[in-house]
MOPAC internal coordinates of N, CA, C and O (Angstrom, degrees):
PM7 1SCF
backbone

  N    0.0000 0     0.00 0     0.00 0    0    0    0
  C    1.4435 1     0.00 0     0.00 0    1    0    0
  C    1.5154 1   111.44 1     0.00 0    2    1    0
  O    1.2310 1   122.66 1   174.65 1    3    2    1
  N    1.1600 1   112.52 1    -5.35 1    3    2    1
  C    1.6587 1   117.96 1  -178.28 1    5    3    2
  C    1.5089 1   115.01 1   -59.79 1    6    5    3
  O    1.2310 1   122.77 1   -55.70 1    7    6    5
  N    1.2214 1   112.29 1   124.30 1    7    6    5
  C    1.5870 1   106.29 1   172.32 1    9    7    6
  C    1.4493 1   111.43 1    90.48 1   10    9    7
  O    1.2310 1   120.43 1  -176.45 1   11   10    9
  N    1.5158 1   116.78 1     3.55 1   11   10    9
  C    1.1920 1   104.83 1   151.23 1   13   11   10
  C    1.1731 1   141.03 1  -100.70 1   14   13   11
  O    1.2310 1   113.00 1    -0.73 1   15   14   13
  N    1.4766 1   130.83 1   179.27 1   15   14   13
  C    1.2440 1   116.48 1   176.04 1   17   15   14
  C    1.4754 1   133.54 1   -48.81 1   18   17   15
  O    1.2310 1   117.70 1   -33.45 1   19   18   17
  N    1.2390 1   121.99 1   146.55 1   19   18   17
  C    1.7789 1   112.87 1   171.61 1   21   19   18
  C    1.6973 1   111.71 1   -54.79 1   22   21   19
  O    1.2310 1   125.52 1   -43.28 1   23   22   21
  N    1.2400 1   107.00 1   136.72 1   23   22   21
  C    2.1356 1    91.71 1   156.90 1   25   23   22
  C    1.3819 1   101.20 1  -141.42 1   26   25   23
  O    1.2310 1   132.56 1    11.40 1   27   26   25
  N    0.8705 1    93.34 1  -168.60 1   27   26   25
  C    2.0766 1   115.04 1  -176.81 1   29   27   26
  C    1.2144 1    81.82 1  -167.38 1   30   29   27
  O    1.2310 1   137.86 1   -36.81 1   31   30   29
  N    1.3735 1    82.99 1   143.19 1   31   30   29
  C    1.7422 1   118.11 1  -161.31 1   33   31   30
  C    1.4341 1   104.92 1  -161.56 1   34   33   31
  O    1.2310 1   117.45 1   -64.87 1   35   34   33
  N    1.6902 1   122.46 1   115.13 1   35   34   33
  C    1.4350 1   156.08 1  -164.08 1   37   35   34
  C    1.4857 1    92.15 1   -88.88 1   38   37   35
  O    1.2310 1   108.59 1   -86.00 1   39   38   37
  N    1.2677 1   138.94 1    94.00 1   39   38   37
  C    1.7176 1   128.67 1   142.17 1   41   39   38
  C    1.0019 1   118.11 1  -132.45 1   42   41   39
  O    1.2310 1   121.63 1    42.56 1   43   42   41
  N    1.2722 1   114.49 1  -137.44 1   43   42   41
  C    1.5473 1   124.26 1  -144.58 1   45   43   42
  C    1.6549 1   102.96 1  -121.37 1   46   45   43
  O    1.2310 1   122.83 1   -60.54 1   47   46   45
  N    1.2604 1   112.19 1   119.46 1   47   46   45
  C    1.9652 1    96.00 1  -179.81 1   49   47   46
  C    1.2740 1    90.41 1   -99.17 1   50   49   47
  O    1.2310 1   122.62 1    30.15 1   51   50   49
  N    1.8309 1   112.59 1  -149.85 1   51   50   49
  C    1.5556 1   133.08 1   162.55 1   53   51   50
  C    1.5706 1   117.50 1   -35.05 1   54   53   51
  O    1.2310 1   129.91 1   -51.35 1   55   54   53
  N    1.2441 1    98.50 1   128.65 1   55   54   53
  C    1.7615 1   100.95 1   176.54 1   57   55   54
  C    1.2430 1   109.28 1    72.05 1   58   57   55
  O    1.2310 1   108.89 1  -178.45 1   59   58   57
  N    1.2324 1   138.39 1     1.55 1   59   58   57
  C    1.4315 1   148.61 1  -162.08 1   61   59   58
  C    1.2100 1   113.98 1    63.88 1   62   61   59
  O    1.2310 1   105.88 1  -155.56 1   63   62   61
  N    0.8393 1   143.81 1    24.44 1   63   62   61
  C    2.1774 1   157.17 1   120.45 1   65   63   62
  C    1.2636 1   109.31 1    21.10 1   66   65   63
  O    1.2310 1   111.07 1   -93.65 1   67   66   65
  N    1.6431 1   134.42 1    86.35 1   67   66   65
  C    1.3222 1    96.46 1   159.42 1   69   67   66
  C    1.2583 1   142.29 1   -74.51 1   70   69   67
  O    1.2310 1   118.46 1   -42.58 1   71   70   69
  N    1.3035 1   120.54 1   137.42 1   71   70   69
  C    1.7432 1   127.17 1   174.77 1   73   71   70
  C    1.5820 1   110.33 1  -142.92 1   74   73   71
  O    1.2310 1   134.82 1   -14.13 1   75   74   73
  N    1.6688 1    88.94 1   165.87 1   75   74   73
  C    1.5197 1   108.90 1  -173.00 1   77   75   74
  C    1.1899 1   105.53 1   -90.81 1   78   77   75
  O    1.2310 1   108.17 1   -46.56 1   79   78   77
  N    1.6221 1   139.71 1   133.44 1   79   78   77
  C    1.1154 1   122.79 1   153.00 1   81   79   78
  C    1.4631 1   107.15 1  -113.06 1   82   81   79
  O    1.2310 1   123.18 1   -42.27 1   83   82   81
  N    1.8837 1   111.51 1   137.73 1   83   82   81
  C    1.1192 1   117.84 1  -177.22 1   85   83   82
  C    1.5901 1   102.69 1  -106.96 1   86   85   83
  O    1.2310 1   128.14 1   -37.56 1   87   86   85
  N    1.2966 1   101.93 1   142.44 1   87   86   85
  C    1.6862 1   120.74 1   154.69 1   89   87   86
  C    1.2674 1   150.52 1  -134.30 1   90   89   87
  O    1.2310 1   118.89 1   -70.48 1   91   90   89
  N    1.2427 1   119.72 1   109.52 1   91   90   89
  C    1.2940 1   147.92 1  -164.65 1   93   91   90
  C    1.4264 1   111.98 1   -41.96 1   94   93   91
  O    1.2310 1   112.26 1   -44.72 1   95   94   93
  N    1.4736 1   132.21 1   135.28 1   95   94   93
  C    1.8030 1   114.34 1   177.53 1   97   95   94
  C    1.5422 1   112.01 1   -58.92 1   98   97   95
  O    1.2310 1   120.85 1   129.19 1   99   98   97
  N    1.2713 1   115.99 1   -50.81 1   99   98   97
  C    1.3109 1   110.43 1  -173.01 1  101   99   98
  C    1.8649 1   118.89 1   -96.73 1  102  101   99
  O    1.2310 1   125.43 1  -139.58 1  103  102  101
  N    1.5847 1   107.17 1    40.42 1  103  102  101
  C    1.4628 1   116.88 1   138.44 1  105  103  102
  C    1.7176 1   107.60 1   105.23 1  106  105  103
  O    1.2310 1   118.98 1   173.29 1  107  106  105
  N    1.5346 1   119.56 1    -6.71 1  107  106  105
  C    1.8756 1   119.76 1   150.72 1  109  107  106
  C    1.6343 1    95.09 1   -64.44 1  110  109  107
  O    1.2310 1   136.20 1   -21.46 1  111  110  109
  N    1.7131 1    86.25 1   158.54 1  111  110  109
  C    1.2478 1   126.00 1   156.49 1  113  111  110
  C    1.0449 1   125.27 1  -151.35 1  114  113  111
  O    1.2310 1   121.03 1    -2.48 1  115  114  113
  N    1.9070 1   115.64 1   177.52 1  115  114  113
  C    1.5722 1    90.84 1   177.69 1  117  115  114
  C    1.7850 1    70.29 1  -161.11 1  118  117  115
  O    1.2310 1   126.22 1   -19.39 1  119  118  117
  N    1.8170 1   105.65 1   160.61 1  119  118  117
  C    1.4417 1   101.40 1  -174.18 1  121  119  118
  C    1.8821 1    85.11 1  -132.34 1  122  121  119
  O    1.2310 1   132.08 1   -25.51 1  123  122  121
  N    1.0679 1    94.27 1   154.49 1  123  122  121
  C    1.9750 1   108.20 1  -176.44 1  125  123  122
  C    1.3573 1   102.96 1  -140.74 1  126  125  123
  O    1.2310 1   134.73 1   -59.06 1  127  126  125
  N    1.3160 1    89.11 1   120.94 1  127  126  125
  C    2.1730 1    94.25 1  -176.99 1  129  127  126
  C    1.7105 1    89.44 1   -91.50 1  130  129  127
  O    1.2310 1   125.02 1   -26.10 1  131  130  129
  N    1.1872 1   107.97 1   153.90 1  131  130  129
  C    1.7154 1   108.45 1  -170.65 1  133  131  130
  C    1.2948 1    88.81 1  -105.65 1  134  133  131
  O    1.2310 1   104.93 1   173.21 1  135  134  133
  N    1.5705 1   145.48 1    -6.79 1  135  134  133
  C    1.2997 1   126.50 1   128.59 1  137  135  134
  C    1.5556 1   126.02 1   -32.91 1  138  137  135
  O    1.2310 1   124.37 1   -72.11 1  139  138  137
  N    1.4973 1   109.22 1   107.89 1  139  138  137
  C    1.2475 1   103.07 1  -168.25 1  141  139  138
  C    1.8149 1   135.59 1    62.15 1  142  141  139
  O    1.2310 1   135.13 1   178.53 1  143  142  141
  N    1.3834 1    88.33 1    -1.47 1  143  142  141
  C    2.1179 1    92.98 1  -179.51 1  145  143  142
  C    1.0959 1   108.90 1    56.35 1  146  145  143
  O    1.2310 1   124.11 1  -140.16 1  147  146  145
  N    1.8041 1   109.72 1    39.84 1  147  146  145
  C    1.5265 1    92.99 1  -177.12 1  149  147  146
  C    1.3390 1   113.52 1  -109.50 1  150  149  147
  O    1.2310 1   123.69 1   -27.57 1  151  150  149
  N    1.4775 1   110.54 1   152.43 1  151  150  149
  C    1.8221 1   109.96 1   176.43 1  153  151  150
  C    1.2467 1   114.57 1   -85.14 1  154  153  151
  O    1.2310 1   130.79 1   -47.84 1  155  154  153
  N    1.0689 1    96.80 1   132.16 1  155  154  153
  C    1.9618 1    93.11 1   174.17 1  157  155  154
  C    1.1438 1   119.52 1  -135.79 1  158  157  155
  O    1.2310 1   118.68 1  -154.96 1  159  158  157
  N    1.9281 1   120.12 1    25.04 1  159  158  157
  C    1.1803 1   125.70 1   163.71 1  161  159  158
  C    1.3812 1   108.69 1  -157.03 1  162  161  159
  O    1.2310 1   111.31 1   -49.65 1  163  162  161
  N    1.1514 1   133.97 1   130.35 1  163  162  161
  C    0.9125 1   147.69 1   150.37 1  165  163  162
  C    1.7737 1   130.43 1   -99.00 1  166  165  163
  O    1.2310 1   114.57 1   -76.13 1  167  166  165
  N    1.6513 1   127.88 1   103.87 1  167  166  165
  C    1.3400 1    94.51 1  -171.72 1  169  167  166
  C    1.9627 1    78.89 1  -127.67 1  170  169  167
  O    1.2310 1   131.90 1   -12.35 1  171  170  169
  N    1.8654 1    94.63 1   167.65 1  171  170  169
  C    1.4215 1   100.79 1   174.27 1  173  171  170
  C    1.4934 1    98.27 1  -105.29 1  174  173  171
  O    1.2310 1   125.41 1    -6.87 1  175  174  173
  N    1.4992 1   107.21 1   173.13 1  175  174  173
  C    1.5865 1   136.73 1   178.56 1  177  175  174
  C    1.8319 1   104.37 1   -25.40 1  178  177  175
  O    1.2310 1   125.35 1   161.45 1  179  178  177
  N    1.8148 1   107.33 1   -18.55 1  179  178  177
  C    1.8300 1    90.58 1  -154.81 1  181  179  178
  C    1.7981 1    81.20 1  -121.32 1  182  181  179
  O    1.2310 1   122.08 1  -155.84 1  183  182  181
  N    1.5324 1   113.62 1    24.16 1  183  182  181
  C    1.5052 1   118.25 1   161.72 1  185  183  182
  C    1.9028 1   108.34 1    62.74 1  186  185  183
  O    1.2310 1   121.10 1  -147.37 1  187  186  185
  N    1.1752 1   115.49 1    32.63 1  187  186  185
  C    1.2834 1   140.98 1   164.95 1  189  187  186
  C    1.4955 1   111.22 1   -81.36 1  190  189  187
  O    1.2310 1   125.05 1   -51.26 1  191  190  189
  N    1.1896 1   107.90 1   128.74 1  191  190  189
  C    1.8747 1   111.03 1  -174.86 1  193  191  190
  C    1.5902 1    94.43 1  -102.69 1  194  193  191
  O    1.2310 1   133.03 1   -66.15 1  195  194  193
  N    1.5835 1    92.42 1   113.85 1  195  194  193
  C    1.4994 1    96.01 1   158.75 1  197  195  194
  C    1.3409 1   149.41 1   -64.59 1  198  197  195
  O    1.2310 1   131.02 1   143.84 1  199  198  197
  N    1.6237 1    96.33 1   -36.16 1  199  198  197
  C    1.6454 1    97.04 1  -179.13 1  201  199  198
  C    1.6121 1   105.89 1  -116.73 1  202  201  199
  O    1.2310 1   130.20 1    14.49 1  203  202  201
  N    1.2858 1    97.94 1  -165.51 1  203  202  201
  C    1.9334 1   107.03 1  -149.73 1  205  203  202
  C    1.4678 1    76.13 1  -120.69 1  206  205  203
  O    1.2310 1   122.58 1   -53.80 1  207  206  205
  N    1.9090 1   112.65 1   126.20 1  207  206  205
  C    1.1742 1   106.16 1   139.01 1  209  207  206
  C    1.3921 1   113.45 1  -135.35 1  210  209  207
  O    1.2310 1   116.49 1   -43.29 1  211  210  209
  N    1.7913 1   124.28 1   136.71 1  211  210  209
  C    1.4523 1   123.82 1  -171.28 1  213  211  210
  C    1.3401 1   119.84 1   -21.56 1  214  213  211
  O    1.2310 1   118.35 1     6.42 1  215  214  213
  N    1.0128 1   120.74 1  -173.58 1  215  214  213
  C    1.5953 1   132.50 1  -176.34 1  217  215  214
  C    1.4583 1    81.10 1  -133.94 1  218  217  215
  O    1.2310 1   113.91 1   159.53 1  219  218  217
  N    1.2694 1   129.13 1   -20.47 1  219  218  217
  C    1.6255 1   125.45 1  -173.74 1  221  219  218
  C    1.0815 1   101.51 1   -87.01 1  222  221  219
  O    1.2310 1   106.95 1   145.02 1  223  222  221
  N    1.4487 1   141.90 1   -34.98 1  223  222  221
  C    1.2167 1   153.50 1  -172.81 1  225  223  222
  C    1.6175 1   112.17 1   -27.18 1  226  225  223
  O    1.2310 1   127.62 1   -58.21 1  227  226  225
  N    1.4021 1   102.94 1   121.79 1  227  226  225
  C    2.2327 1    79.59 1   164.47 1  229  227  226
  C    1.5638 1    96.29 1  -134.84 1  230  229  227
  O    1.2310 1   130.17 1   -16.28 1  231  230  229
  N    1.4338 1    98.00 1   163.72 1  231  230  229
  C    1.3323 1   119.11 1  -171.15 1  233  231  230
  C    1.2357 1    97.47 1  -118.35 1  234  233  231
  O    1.2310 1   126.97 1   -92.61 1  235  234  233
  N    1.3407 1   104.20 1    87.39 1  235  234  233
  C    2.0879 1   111.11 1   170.19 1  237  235  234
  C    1.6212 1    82.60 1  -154.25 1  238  237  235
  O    1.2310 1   116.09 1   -41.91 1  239  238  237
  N    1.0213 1   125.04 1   138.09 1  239  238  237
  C    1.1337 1   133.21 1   129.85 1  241  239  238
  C    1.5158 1   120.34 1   -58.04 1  242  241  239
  O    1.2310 1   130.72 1   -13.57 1  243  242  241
  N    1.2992 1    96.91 1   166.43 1  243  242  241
  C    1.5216 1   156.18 1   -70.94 1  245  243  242
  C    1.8008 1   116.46 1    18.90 1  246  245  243
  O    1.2310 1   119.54 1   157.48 1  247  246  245
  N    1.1221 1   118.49 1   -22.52 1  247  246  245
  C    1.4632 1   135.70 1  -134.14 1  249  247  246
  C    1.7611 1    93.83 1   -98.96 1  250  249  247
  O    1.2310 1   110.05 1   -67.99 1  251  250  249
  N    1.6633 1   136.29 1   112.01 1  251  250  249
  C    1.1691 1   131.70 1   175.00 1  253  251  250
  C    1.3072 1   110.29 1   -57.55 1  254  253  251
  O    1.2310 1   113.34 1   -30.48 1  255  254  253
  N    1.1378 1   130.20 1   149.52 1  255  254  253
  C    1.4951 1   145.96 1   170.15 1  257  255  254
  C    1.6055 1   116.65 1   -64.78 1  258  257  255
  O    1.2310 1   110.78 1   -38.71 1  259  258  257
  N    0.8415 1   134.95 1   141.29 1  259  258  257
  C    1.2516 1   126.18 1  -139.50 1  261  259  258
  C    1.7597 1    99.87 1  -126.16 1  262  261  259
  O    1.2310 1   120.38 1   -62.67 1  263  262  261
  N    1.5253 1   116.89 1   117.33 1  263  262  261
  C    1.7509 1    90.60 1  -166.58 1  265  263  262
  C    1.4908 1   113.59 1   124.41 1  266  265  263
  O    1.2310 1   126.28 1   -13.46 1  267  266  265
  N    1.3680 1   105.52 1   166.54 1  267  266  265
  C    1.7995 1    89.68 1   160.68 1  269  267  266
  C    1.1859 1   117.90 1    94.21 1  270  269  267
  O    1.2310 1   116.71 1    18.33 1  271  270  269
  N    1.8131 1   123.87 1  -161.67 1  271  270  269
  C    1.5429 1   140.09 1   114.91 1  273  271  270
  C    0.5975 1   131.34 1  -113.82 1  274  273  271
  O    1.2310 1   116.21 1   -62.87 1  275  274  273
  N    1.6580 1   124.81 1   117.13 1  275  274  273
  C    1.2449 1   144.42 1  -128.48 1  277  275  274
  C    2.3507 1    92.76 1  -118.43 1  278  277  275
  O    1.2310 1   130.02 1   -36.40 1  279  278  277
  N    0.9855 1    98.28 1   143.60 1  279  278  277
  C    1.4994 1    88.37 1   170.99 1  281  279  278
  C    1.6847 1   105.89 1  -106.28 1  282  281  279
  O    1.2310 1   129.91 1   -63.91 1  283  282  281
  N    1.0217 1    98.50 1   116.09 1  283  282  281
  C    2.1078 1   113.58 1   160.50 1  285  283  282
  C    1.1595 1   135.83 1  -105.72 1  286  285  283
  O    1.2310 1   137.51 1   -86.95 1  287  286  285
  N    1.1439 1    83.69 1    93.05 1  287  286  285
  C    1.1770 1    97.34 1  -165.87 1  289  287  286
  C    1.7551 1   113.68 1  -125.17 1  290  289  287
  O    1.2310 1   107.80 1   -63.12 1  291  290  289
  N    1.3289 1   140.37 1   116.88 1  291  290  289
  C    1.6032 1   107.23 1    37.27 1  293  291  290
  C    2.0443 1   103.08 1  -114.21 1  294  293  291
  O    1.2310 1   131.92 1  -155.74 1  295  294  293
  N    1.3341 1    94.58 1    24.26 1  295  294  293
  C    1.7811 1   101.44 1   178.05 1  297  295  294
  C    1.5291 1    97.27 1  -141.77 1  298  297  295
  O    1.2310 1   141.40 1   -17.52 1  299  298  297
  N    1.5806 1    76.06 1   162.48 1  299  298  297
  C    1.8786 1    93.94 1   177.10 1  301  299  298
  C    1.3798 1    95.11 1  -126.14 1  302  301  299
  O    1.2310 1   130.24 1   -40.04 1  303  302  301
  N    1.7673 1    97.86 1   139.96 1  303  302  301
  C    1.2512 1   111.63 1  -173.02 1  305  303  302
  C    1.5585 1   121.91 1    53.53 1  306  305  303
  O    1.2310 1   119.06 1    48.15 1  307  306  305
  N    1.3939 1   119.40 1  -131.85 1  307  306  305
  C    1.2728 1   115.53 1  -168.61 1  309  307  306
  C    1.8363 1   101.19 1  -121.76 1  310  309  307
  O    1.2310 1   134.61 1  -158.54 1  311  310  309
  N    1.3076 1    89.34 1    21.46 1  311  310  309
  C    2.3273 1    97.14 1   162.40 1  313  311  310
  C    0.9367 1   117.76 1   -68.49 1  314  313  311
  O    1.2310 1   115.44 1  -109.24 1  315  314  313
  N    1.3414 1   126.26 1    70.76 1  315  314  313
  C    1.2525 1   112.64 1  -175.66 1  317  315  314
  C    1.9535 1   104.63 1   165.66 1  318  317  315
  O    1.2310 1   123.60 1    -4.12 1  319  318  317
  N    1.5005 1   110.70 1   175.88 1  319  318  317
  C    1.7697 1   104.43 1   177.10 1  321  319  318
  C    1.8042 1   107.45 1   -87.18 1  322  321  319
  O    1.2310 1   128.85 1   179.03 1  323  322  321
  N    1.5351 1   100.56 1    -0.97 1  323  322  321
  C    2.0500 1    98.59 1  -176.61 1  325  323  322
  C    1.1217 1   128.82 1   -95.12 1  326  325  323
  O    1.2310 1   118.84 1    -8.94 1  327  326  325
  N    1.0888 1   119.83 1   171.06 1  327  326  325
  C    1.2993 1   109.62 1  -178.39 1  329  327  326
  C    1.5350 1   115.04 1   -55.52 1  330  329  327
  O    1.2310 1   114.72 1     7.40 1  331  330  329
  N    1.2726 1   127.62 1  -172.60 1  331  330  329
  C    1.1759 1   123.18 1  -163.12 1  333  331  330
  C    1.7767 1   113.84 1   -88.72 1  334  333  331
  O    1.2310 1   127.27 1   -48.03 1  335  334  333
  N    0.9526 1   103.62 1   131.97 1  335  334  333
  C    1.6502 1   107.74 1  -161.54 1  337  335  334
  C    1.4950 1   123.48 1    62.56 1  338  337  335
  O    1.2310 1   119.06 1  -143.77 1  339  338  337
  N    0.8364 1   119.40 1    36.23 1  339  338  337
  C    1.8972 1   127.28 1  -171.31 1  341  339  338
  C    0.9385 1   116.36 1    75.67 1  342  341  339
  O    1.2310 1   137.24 1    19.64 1  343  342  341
  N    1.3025 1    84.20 1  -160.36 1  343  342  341
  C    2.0202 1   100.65 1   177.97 1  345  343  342
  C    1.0722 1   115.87 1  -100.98 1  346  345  343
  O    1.2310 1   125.67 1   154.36 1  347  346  345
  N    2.0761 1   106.72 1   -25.64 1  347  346  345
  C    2.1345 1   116.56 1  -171.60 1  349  347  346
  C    1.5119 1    86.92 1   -33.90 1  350  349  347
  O    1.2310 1   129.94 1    99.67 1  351  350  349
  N    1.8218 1    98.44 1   -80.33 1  351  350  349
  C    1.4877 1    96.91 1  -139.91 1  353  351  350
  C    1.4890 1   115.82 1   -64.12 1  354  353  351
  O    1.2310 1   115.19 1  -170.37 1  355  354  353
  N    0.8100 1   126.72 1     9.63 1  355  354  353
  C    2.0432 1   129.91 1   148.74 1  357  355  354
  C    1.3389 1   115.36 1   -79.62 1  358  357  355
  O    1.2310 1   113.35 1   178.63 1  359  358  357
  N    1.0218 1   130.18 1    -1.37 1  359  358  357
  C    1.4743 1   116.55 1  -163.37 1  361  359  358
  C    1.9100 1   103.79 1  -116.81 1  362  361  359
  O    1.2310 1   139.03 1   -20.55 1  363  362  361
  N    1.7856 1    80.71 1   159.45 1  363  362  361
  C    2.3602 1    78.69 1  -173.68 1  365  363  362
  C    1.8307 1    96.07 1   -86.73 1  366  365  363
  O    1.2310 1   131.34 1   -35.80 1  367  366  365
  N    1.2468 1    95.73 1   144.20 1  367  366  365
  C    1.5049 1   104.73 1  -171.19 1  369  367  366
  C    2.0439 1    90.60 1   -96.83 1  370  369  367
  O    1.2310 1   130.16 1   -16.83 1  371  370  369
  N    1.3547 1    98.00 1   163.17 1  371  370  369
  C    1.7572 1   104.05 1   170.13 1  373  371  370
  C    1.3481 1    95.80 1  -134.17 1  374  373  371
  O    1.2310 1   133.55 1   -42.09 1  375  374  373
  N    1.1433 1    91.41 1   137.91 1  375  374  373
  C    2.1657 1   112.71 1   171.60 1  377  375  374
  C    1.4507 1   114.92 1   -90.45 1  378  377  375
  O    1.2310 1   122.34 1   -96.44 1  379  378  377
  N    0.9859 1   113.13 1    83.56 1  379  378  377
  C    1.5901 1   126.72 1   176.81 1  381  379  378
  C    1.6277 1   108.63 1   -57.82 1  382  381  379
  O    1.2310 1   126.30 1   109.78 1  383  382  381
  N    1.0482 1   105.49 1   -70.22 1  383  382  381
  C    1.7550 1   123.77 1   175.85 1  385  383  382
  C    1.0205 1   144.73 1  -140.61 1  386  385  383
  O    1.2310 1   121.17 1   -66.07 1  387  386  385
  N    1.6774 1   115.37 1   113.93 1  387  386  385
  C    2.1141 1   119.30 1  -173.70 1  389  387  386
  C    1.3384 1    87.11 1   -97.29 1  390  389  387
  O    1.2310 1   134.25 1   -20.30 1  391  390  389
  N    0.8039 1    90.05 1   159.70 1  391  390  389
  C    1.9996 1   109.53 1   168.66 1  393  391  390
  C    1.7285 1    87.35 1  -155.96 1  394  393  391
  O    1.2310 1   140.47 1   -42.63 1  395  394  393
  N    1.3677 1    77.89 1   137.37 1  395  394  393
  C    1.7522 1    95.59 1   168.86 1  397  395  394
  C    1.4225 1   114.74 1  -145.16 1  398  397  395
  O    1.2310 1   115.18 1   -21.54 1  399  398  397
  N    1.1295 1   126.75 1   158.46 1  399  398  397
  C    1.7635 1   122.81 1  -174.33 1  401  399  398
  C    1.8827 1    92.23 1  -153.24 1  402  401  399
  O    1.2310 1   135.79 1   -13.41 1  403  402  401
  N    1.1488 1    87.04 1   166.59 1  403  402  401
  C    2.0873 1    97.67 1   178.72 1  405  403  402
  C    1.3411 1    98.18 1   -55.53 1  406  405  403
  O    1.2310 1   111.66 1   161.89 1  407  406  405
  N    1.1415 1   133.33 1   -18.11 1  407  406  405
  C    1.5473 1   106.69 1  -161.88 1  409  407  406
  C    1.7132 1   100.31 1  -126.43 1  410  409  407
  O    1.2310 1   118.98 1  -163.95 1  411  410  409
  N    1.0637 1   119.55 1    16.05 1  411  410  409
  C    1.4323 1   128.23 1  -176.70 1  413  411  410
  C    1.6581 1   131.59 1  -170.46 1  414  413  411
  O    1.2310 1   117.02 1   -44.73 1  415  414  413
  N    1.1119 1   123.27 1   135.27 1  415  414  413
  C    1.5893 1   112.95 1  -177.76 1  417  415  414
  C    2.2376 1    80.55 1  -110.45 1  418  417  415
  O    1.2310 1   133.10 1   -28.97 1  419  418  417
  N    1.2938 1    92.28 1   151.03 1  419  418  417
  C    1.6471 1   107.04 1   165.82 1  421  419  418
  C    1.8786 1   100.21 1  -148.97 1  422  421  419
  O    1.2310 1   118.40 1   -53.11 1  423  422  421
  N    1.3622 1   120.66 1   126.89 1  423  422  421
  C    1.3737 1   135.14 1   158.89 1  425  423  422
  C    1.3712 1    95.56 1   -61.13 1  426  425  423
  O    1.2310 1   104.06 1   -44.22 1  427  426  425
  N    1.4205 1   146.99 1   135.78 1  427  426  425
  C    1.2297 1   140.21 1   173.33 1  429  427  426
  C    1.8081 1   116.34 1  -100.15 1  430  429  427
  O    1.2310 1   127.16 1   149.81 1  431  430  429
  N    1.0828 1   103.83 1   -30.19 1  431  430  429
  C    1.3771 1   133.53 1   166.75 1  433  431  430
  C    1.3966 1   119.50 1  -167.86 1  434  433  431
  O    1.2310 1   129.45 1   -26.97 1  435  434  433
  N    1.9143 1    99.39 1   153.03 1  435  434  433
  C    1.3458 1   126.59 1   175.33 1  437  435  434
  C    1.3621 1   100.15 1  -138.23 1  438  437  435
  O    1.2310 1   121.34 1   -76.03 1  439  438  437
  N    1.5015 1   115.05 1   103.97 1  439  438  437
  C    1.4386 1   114.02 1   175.61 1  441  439  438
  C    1.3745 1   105.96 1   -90.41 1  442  441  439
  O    1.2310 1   113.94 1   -53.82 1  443  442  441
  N    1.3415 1   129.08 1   126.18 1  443  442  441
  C    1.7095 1   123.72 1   175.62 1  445  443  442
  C    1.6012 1   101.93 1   -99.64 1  446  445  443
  O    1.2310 1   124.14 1   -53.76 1  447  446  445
  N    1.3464 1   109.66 1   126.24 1  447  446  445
  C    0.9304 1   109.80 1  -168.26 1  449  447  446
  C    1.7186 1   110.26 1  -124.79 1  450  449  447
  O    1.2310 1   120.10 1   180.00 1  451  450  449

């Protein structure tokens, strides 16, 4: 994948999930389920996965994704009267705007709504 163009690309993950997967010209990516805006891959240029997500993990809502970076928002953990880590990472995110150019991918917004 080295040396090609950047894209972002809108489909379908686990359970039929939508997420973005972005790709870098010279060979990172990273994929974001707009369930919750969460990342659940990170790889660099030599296709190495950076981050840890369960094998227990499920992708159905109601149920947070397990793994990742997760957004918590507006508590961490159980500080607070909400459920545990907020409400972000439960909630369906909407993709308002990607912009991408040769020399950069940017998500412009993820509204979780």
């Amino acid at each position: 994948m080295a040396g090609e163009k950047p894209s972002v690309e809108l489909c379908k993950g686990i359970n039929g999930l939508d997420k973005v997967v972005l790709r870098e010209a010279r060979g990172s990516s990273a994929e974001v389920y707009l369930f919750g805006g969460h990342v659940t891959s990170w790889k660099n240029e030599h296709g190495e996965e950076l981050l840890f997500v369960s094998s227990k993990a499920i992708f159905k809502p109601p149920k947070a994704i397990r793994g990742g970076i997760p957004i918590c928002f507006p508590q961490f953990s159980s500080h607070g009267n909400l459920e545990q880590h907020g409400f972000a990472r439960i909630s369906f995110g909407v993709l308002t705007l990607i912009h991408h150019n040769f020399h950069q991918i940017a998500l412009s917004r993820l509204l979780l709504i």
